[in-house]
N, C-alpha and C positions, 0 to 999 in steps of 0.2 A: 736071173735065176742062180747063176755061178756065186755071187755075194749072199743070197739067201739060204743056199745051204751050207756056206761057209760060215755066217751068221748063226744056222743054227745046231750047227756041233759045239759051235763056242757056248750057245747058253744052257745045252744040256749036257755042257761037262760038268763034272760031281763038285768041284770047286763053287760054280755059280750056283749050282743048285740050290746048296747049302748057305749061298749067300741072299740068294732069294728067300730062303725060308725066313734066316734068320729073321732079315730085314722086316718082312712083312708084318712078320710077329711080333717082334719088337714094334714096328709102329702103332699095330694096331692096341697094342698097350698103354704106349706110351701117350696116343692119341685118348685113348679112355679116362687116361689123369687129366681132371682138368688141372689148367696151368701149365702144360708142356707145351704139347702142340708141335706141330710139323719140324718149325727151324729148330727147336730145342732136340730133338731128337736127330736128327740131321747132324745138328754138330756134335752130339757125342759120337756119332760112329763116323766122323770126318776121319778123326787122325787114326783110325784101326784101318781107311783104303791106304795110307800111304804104305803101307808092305803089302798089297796087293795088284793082280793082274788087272788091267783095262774093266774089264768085262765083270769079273766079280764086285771092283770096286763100284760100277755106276748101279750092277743089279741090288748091292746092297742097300744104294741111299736111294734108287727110284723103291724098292720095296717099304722101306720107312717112310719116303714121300706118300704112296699112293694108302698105306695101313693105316697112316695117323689121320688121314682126311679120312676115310672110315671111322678109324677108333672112336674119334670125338661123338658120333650118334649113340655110342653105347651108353656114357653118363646121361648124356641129354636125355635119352627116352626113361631110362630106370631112376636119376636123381635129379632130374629135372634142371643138370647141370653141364650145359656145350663144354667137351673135355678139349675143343678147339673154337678158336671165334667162327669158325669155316658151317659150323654144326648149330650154330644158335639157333635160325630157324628148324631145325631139329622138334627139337623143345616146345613149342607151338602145337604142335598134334601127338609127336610121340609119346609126351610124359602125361597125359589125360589119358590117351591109352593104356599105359602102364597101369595108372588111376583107377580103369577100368576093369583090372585083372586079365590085360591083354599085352602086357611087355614081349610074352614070345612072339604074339604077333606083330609087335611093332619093329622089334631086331627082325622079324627077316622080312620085312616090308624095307628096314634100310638095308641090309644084308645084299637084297637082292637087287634095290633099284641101284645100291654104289655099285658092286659087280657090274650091273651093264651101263652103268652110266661113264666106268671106266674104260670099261672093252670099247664103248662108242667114240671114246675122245683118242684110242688106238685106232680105230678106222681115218677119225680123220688128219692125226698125225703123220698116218704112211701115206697115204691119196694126195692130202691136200697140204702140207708142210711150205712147201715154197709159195704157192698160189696165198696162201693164210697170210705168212706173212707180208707180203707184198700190199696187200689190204691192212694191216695191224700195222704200216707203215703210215697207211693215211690218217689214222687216228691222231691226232693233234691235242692242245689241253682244250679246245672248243670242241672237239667230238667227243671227247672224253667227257665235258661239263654236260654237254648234251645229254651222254647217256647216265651218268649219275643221276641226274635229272631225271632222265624217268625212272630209274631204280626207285628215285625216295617219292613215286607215286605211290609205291606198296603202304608206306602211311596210311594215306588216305583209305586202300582197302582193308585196310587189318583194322579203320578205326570207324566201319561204318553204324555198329552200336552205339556210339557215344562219340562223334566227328570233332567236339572240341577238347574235348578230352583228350582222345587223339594225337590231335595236331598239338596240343599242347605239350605235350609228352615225347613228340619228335621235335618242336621246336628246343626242347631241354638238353638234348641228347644233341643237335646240333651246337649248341654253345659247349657243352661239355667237350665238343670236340675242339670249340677256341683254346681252351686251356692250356697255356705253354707256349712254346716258340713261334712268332710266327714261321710259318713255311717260307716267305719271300726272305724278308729281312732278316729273320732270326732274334727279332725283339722278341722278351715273354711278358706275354699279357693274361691278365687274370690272375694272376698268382697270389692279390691281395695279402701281399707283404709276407704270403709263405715261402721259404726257399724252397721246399718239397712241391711245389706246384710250379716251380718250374720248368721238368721234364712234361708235363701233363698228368691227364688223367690217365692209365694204365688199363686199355679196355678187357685185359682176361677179372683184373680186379672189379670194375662195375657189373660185368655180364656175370659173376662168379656171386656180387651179391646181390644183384638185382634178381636173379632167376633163382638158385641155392641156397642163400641163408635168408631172402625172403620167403621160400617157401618153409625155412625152420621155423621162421619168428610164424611165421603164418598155423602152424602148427601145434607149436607149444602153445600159444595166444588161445587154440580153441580145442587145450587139451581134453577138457570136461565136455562137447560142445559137441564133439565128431568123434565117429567110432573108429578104433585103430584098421586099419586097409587091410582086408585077408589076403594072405600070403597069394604072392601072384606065381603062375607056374613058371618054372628056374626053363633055361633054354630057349630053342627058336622051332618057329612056323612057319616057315616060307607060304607064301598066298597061290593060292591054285589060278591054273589058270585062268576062270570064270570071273577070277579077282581081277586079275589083270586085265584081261579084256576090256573092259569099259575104261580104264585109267594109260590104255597105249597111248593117246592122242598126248595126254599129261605130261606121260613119259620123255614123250620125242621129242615135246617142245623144250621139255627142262633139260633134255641133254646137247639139245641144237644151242640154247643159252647158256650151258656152263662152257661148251670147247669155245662159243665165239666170244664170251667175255675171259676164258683164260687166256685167249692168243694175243688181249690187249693188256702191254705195258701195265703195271704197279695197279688192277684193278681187282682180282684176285678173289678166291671161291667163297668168299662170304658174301660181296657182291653178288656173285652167280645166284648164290642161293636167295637172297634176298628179292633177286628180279625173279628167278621161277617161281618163288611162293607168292610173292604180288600178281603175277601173270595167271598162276591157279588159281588165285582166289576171284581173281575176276573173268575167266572164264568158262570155271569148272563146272560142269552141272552140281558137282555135290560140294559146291562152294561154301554155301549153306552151315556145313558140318565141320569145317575147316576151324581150326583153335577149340574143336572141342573133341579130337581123336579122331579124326577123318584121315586115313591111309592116303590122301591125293598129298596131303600136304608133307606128309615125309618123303615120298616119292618125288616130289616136284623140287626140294633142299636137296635129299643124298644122291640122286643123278645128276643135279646140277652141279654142287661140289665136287665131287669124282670126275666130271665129265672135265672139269678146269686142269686134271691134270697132266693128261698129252695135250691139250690147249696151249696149258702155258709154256709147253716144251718149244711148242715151234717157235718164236720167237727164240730161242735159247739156242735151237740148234741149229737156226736157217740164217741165222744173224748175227748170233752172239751177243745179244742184248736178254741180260738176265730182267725180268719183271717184276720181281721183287726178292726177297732174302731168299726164299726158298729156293729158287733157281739161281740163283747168283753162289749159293753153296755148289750145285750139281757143277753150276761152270766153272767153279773154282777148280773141283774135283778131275772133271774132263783134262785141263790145262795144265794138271799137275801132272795125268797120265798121258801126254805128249797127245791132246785130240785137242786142234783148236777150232771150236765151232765159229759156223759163217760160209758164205757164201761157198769156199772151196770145200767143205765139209764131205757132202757126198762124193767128192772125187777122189778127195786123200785119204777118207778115213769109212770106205764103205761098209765095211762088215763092222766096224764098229756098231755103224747108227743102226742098220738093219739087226744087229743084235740086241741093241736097246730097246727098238721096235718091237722084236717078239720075247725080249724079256717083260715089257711092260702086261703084253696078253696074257703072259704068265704068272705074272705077279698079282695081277688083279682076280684070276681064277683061285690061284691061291688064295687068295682073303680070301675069298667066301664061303670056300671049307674052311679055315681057321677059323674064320668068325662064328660057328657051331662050337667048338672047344672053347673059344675067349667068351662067346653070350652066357654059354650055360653055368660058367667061372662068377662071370659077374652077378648070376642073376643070381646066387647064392645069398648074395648080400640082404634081399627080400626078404630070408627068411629069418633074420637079424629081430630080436626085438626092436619095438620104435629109439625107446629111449637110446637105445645103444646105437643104430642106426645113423637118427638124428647127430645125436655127438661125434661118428665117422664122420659123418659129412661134412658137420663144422673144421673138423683139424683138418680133413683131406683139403677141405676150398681153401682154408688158410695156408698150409703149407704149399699146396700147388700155386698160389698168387703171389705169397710170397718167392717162390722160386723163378720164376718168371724173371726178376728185375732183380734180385736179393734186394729191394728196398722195402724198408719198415712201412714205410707210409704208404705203402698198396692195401696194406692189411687193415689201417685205419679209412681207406678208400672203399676196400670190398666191405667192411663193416656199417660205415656210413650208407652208402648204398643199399644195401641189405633193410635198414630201418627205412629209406626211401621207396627202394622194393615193396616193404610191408604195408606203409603209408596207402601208397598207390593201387592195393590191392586191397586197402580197405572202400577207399573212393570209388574205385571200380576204374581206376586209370590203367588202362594195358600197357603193358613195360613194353613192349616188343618195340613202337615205334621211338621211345627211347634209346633203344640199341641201335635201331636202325641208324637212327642218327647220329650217334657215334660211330658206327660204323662205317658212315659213307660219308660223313663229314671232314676228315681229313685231304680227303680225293677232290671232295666237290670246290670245295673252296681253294686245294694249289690249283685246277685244271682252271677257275674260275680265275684265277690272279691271274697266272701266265698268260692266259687269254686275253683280259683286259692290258697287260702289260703288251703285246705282242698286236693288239689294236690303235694303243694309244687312245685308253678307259674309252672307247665307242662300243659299250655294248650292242646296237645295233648291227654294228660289222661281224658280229658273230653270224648273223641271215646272210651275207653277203659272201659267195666267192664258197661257201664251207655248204656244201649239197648234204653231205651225210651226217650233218650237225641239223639242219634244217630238217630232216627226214623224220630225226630223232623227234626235235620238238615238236612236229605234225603228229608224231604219235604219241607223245607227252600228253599234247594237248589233247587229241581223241580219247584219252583213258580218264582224263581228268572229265572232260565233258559228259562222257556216254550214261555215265551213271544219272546224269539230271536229266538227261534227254527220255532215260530205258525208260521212267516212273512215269511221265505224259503219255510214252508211246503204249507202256502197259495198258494203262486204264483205257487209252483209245480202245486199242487191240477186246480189253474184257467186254468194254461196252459194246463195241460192232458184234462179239460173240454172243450176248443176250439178246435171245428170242425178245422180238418186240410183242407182248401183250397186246391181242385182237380188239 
């Protein structure tokens, strides 16, 4: 008790305050551009902690942390453009919403589920920090493979209208993710004799045209065709209770998978996201409605995102193992300001961490009053003529893609894409699990080397000795199977229900 309210004079002194604001604000701007995204913003406000106290400086960058994994839902719903990869599945329900002349209501559908899907992954930061990690130890690159593994079942449920289609479209998205270095060796492969495809492919630049400048081409293409979209109203709706009520079960589950997939190593909230919206889509009642402005599926992305980011702390602060860039900044940050996170942590430095603790509560509450002043900012842009609209959008995704890498050849990347985007939306090939597959194809395949390397290539031995890998797969495969099984079990089920005729 003695460290908690020594904790909390520090975070409500006028210095953090003010650092809290800033931050938040900033991220959740910074997060709304697509192109920036978390680490980019993070490192501009690195070098402004080094003349600052302990406590200001970490309030400042968890504030940018936690705003910009918000901000990203704000393009995604209104421009149909993830302002982070964190936010892609965003995009999926939000921007049909918007479509529908319901943008306010999609901002505080994400508004509200990031708010608590933030405050949730605060509960389990302070409760369960050391217990967490001690299990985020066990994780290995075959538990790891394991669980990617069933992440890229979400595929198969995002592609139950057209299954080859589909699968075709994540198997693309998987190769996309060959492109460049191998992860073991560091040979580049694929590069077909370009030197600019050595790095890879650049995924804010594919997600930027596959979703945003194909929805341009998409547009301009059927400018005679479709009527311009009435002005959607500017601002946020937060959902009444009665809304909420039936989608708690949604909730809980996507905030329980963003803090357990934050607390594991280099796996990180687009994953989260990507397993909650797979996991809604196949359990939801109103699954059904799902990729066509169904409120489950924003709910089940922005809790699950938000939820990664006191997830991903404990590892950071219980261990001192950063998880990926984002935290790897924070602990840079901590160790500049004489806090060396790990084991000793809570003993040496206790009012620090319990200050971090209840700055994160705080900083999350803050977003979601800001977020009413930054929606109603953005939603102005609605009332933009098309033409002029459309043409922001193209320079904004160009400049934001380009800034990312400052390399030229992202922008011939997001533009290529963009016409494959368009392609694919003529065919009626759904982009999604093309992303997916970039997105979790750099994971699945180092967790999958290391693994075989670490067996000596016995795939097999990944069942052997590895319990929570094998648990994984058991439910891999139950997700994979239950949909062939539901369709016999149905019709059983209709037919025992029909009156047998006398």
């Amino acid at each position: 008790m003695e460290h908690f309210v020594s904790a909390l004079g520090l975070v409500v002194a006028v210095p953090n305050v003010i650092a809290m604001f800033i931050g938040s604000l900033l991220g959740i701007i910074v997060g709304a551009l697509p192109g920036l995204g978390s680490v980019v913003g993070l490192t501009i406000c690195l070098p402004f902690t080094f003349g600052m106290d302990q406590i200001p400086a970490l309030s400042l960058l968890l504030g940018v942390y936690c705003g910009s994994v918000y901000g990203g839902s704000i393009s995604a719903i209104l421009i149909n453009t993830p302002g982070t990869p964190q936010s892609a599945a965003t995009c999926f329900d939000g921007f049909p919403m918007a479509e529908a002349g319901k943008a306010d209501h999609a901002l505080g559908w994400a508004t509200s589920a990031s708010v608590i899907g933030g405050l949730f992954s605060c509960v389990v930061l302070i409760l369960a920090a050391p217990q967490l990690a001690a299990l985020a130890l066990k994780f290995g690159p075959i538990e790891t493979f394991a669980l990617i593994g069933m992440a890229l079942t979400c595929i198969a449920s995002l592609s139950r209208d057209n299954m080859a289609k589909g699968l075709l479209a994540g198997v693309v998205g998987l190769f996309c993710a060959t492109v460049g270095p191998d992860p073991v060796t560091g040979d580049i492969r694929f590069d077909f004799g370009f030197f600019a495809l050595a790095s890879g492919l650049d995924l804010i630049a594919v997600v930027v045209g596959v979703f945003a400048l194909a929805e341009v081409f998409s547009r301009v293409a059927e400018w005679n065709r479709i009527p311009i979209p009435a002005v959607r109203k500017a601002g946020m709706r937060l959902p009444t209770w009665s809304e909420w009520k039936p989608r708690l079960g949604v909730l809980l589950k996507s905030c329980t998978i963003g803090s357990a997939v934050g607390i594991l190593p280099g796996t990180g909230a687009a994953t989260a996201a990507f397993i909650s919206y797979a996991e809604a889509k196949r359990s939801s009642p109103r699954r059904d409605g799902m990729g066509h402005g169904e409120p489950d599926g924003i709910v089940a992305s922005e809790s699950s995102n938000n939820a990664v980011t006191g997830g991903a702390l404990v590892p950071t602060l219980a261990l001192g193992i950063p998880g990926d860039a984002i935290t790897a900044v924070m602990l840079s940050t901590m160790i500049i300001h004489g806090i060396t996170p790990g084991v000793r942590l809570m003993a040496e430095n206790a009012d620090a961490v319990y200050a971090c603790f209840i700055a994160l509560i705080v900083i999350n509450l803050l977003m979601g009053v800001q977020g009413f002043a930054v929606a109603k900012l953005f939603t102005r842009i609605l009332r933009t003529p098309e033409p002029l609209l459309l043409s922001a959008v193209v320079v904004l995704c160009l400049l934001g893609t380009w800034g990312v890498r400052g390399n030229p050849f992202d922008l011939v990347v997001t533009l290529a894409f963009g016409v494959i985007g368009y392609v694919m939306r003529v065919f009626s090939v759904p982009a999604a699990p093309l992303v997916i597959g970039l997105v979790l194809g750099p994971q699945f395949e180092m967790s999958l080397r290391q693994g075989m390397i670490l067996t000596d290539d016995d795939f097999l031995a990944f069942f052997v000795g590895h319990p929570i890998a094998v648990g994984l797969f058991l439910v891999t495969a139950a997700i994979l199977v239950w949909p062939v099984v539901r369709a016999p079990l149905g019709r059983l089920r209709a037919r025992r229900a029909t009156p047998k005729s006398p």
